[in-house]
N, C-alpha and C positions, 0 to 999 in steps of 0.2 A: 681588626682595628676597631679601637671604640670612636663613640660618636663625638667625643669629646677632641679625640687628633683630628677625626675631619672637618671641625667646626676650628681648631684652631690652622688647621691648614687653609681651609677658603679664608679664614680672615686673613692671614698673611698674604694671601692671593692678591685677597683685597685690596689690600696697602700697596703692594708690589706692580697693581696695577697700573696708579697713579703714578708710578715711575714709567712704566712703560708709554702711559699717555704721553710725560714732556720726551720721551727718547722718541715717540711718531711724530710729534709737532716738528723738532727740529729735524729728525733725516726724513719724511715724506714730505711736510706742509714745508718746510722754510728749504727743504733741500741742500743742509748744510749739516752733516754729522757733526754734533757739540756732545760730548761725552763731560760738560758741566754737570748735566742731570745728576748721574751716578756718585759726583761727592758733593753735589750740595743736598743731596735727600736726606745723607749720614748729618753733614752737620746741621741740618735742622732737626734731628733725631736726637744727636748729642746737646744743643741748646735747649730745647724739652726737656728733655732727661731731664741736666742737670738743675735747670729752670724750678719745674714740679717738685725736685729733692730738695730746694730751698725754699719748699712752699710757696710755688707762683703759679702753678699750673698753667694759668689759663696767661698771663705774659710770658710762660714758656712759652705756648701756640704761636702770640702774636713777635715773640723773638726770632722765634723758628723761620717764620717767616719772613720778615725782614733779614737774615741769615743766609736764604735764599737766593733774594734780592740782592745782596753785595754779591752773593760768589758769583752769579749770573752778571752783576755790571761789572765785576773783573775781569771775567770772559770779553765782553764787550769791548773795555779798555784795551785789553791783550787785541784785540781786531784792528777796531778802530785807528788806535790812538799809536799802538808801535806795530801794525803792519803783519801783523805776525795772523798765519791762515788760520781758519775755524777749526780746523781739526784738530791741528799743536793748539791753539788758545785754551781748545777746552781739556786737551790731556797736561796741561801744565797746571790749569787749576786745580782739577781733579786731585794732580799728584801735590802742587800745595797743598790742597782741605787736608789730606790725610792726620798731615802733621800739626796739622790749625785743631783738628777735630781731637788728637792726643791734648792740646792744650786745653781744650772749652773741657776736656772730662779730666782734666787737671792730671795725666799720665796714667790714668786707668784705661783698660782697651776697654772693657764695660761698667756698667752700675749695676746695681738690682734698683728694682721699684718695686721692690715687693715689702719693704717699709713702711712705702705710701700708701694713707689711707684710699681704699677708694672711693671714688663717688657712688652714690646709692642708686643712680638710674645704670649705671655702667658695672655694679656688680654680678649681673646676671650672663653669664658668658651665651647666653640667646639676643641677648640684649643686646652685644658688644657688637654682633656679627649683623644686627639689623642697621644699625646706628652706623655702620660701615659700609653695607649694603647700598643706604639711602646716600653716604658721601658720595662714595663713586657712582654713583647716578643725576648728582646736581651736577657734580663734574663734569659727565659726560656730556649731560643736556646743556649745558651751561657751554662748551666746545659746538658741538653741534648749531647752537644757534648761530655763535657767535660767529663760526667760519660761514656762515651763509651772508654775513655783513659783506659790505665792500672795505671795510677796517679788518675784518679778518682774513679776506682774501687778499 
């Protein structure tokens, strides 16, 4: 294998991390399997995407995440509001995003970005893996402090 699959493979790691973080918050910390995680990751994935192809990059980010934010308070709604238990709440979102995520990539299953220019600090595929590195480390530390709060507990 060259070095170049296994720098593109820890980065993927990387990113896939941060999905496993929100799937241990909710079945360890909250004690409620919510499988919202798994399709709101894609459609903040798809909102980026399409976001960056229309030259916004960085309102991709902050769309992606607000994005998030809705599929996660439809989960809530589905609880809350019609009774319905956390585990069907979050596989019915889930299985809504799919279709919502075909719409936001306008019937495409994928894009390329490989159109998009890149940015010059993030052309460097060392670079990408540090710069990824350092996220899921604010991440982490950023959880860890916070669960040691009486708002996180």
């Amino acid at each position: 294998m060259s070095t170049g699959v296994i720098i593109r493979a820890v980065e993927l790691g990387l990113i896939f991390s941060v999905l496993s973080l929100g799937e241990y918050i909710t079945v360890k910390v909250m004690d409620s399997p919510d499988l919202t995680v798994d399709g709101s990751f894609v459609t903040g994935g798809c909102t980026a995407a399409m976001l960056t192809l229309a030259g916004y990059p960085n309102l991709g980010l902050a769309a992606a995440f607000a994005a998030g934010l809705l599929c996660g308070c439809v989960t809530a709604f589905l609880q809350t509001k019609m009774k319905i238990q956390g585990l069907l709440a979050g596989i019915l979102t889930m299985t809504g995003l799919y279709s919502i995520n075909l719409r936001i990539m306008q019937g495409a299953p994928n894009v390329s970005l490989h159109a998009v220019p890149k940015a010059t600090i993030l052309a460097n595929p060392a670079t990408v893996l540090y710069v990824l590195i350092a996220i899921v480390a604010v991440i982490v530390a950023l959880m860890y402090v916070f669960f040691k709060t009486n708002l996180g507990l």
